[in-house]
N, C-alpha and C positions, 0 to 999 in steps of 0.2 A: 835940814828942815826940823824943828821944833816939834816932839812928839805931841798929839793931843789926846783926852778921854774919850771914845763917840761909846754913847751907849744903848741897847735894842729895848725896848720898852715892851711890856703886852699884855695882856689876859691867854691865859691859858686857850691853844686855838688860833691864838693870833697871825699865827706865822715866823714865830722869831727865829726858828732854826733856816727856814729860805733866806729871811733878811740878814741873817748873818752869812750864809754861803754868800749873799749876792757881795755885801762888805767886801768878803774876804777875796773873792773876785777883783772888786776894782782896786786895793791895793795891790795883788800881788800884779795885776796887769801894767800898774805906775811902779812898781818895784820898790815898794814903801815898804820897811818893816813893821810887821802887825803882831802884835802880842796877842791872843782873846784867852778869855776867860770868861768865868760863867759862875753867879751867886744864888743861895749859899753854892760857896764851895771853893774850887781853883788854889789851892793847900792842899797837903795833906791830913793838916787842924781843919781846916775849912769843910773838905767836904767828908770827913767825920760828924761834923757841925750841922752839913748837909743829910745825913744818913739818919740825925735824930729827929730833924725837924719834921722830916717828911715821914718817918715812920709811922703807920698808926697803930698806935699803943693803946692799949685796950685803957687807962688813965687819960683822965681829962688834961690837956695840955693845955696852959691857962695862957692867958693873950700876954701876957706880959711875960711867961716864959720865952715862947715862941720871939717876942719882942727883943729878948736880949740874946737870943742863940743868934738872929740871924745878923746883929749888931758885930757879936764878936767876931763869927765869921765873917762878916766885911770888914773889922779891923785889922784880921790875920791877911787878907787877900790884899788891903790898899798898900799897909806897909811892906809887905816880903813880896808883892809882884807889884804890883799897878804904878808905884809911886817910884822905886829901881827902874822899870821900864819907859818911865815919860824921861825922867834924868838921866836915861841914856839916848835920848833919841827915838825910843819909837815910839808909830801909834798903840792906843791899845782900844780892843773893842771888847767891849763887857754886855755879854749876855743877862740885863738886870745887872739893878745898881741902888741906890738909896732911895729910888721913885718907888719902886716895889715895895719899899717896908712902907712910904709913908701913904701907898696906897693898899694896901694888903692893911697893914695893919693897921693905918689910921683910921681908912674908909670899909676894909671890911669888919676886921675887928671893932673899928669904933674906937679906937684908944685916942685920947685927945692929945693933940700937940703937946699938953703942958706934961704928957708922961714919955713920949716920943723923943720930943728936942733934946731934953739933957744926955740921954744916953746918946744919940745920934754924935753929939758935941762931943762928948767921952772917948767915940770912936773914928770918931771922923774930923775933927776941928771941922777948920773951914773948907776942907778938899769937900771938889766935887768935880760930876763931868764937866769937860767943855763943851757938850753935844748930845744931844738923846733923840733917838728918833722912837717915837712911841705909835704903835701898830695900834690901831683903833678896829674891836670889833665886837659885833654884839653879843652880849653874854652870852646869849643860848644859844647860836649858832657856835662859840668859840668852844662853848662842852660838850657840843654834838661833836666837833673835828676833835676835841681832845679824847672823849669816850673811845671814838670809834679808831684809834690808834693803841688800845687794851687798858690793861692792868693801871689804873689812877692812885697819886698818893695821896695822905692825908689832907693835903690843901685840895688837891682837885676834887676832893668826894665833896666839898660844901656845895650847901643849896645856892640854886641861884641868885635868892635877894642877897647872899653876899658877893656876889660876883657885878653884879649891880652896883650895890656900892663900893666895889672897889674900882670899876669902869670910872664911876662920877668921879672918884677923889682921883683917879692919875687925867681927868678931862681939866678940873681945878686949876690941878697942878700946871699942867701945861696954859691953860689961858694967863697965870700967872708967872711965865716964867721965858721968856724969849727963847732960851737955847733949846727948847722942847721944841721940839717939831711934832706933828701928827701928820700921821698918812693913813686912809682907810684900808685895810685889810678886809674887808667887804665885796671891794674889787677885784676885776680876776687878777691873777699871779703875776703875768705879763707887765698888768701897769702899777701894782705898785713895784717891784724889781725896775719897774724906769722911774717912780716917783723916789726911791732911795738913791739911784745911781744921780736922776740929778740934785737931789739934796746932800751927798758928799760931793760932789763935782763943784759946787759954794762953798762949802768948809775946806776941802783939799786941793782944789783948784784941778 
């Protein structure tokens, strides 16, 4: 079987560490091989990469910094794991993937496409997943469940109108984009871990 990308989508809150156990559940149950990974990071450049972004540094980290750290650190993860890993046959499941920058940082930073896309191009050509399942939930509920699990990084301390706006731009995203799924994470636990089990059960048979 042809290995494919499926990737966990979310706002901070959302639930992506259950939707990935449940993943990694129904492959190892079909005895599929599963790579996962997790952005920034999944390197050893990578989540060095990871370590800065999220640091909060007493210095203003400017949107278009932040914008190229987490570029490079996706170009270090697709070439030296994710892209070896589909060429050989396996799946791979990625914890965030390229939806997160152009919602993070399109929608909440606000950075417009026309500053976005070329670097995106630079580091990514034309790769992308072939699958996203994107956790939908609402902001303030999603920083109440993040809070109250401790110590938050740099991204997580922003006020909520940008968690807002980063909600609308990965909602965008997906009305525009078929291989996006949405599933509410709003719901109790139980049904969406059946709404992801049967949305791989259509892509993995």
């Amino acid at each position: 079987m042809k290995g494919k990308f499926i990737v966990i989508e979310g706002l901070e809150g959302a639930g992506k560490s259950s939707a990935i156990d449940t993943c990694k559940q129904f492959f190892n149950q079909r005895n599929i091989p599963l790579v996962c990974t997790r952005e920034p990071g999944g390197t050893p450049c990578a989540e060095a990469l990871r370590d800065v972004v999220k640091h909060p540094w007493q210095e203003k980290v400017t949107p278009a910094t932040e914008l190229l750290i987490m570029y490079a650190a996706r170009s270090q993860l697709v070439e030296n794991v994710i892209q070896p890993s589909l060429a050989a046959g396996q799946w791979v499941l990625g914890d965030r993937h390229d939806l997160s920058t152009q919602a993070y940082q399109g929608g909440g930073r606000q950075l417009p496409d026309s500053m976005i896309m070329p670097v995106r191009q630079v580091a990514l050509g034309d790769f992308a997943p072939d699958y996203t399942i994107y956790l939908d939930v609402e902001p303030a509920e999603g920083l109440r469940r993040a809070r109250g699990r401790g110590e938050l990084d740099r991204i997580e301390l922003e006020d909520l109108s940008f968690f807002e706006r980063t909600r609308q731009r990965y909602l965008e995203l997906a009305e525009q984009n078929d291989s996006i799924v949405v599933i509410s994470s709003m719901q109790s636990m139980d049904k969406v871990q059946a709404d992801i089990l049967a949305q791989l059960a259509v892509w993995v048979g």
